[in-house]
N, C-alpha and C positions, 0 to 999 in steps of 0.2 A: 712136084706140082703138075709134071706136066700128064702124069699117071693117072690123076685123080682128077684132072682137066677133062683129059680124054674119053675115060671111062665116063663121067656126068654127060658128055657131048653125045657119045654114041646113043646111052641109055634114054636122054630124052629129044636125041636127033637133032641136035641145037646147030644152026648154021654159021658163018664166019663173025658176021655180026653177033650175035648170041654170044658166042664162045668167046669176044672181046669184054662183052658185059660181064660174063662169068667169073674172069679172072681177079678181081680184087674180092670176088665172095673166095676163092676157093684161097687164095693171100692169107684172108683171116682165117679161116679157120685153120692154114694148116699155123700161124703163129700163137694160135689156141691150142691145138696140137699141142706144139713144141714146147709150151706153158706146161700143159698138161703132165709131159712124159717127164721136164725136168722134176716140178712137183712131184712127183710119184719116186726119182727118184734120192732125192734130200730124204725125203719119208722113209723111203727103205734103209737110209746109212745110217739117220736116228733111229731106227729101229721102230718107227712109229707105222701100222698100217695104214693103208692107202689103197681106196678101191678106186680106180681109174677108168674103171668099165663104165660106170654111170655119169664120170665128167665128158668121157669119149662120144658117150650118145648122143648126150645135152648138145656139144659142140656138133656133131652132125645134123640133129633137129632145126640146129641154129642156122646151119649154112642150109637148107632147105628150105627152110623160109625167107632166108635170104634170097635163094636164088627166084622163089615166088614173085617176091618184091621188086626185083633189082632186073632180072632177063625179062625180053619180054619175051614171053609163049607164048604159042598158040593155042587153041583150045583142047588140042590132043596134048600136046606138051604141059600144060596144066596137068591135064589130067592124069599124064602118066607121072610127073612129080608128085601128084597127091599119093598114087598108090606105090610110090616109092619104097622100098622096103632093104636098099641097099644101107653099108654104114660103109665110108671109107678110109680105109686104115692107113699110112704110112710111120715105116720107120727111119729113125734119124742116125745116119754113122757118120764117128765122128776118128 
């Protein structure tokens, strides 16, 4: 979390306050995330395919707009979330 915290905060410059807002967007998605990676792997033991790339997007689109919603920016920070072009990946070891 705190990876994908930080990276979002540098990328669109978010301040202490910001970065407190941030935190329950970036919560969800990474337990979308982790939805995600389990699904994909039940599918793989059934031997069922399972593209995960396109639920991975969905879920980063998601917390983007979230973060639209939910942080307040500034009109630079808007704007550099709109041309946002990052996706954020983690993995889970267990």
């Amino acid at each position: 979390k705190q990876n994908i915290s930080t990276n979002v905060g540098k990328s669109l410059g978010l301040d202490g306050m910001q970065m407190t807002s941030l935190s329950p967007v970036i919560d969800d998605y990474m337990r979308s995330y982790d939805a995600i990676v389990r699904e994909a792997g039940l599918k793989k033991q059934a031997g069922e395919p399972y593209d995960d790339v396109a639920a991975k997007l969905a879920i980063s689109i998601e917390m983007q707009k979230k973060i639209g919603e939910t942080v307040r920016l500034t009109d630079a920070q808007a704007k550099a979330l709109k041309e946002w072009t990052q996706v954020h990946d983690y993995q889970v070891k267990e």
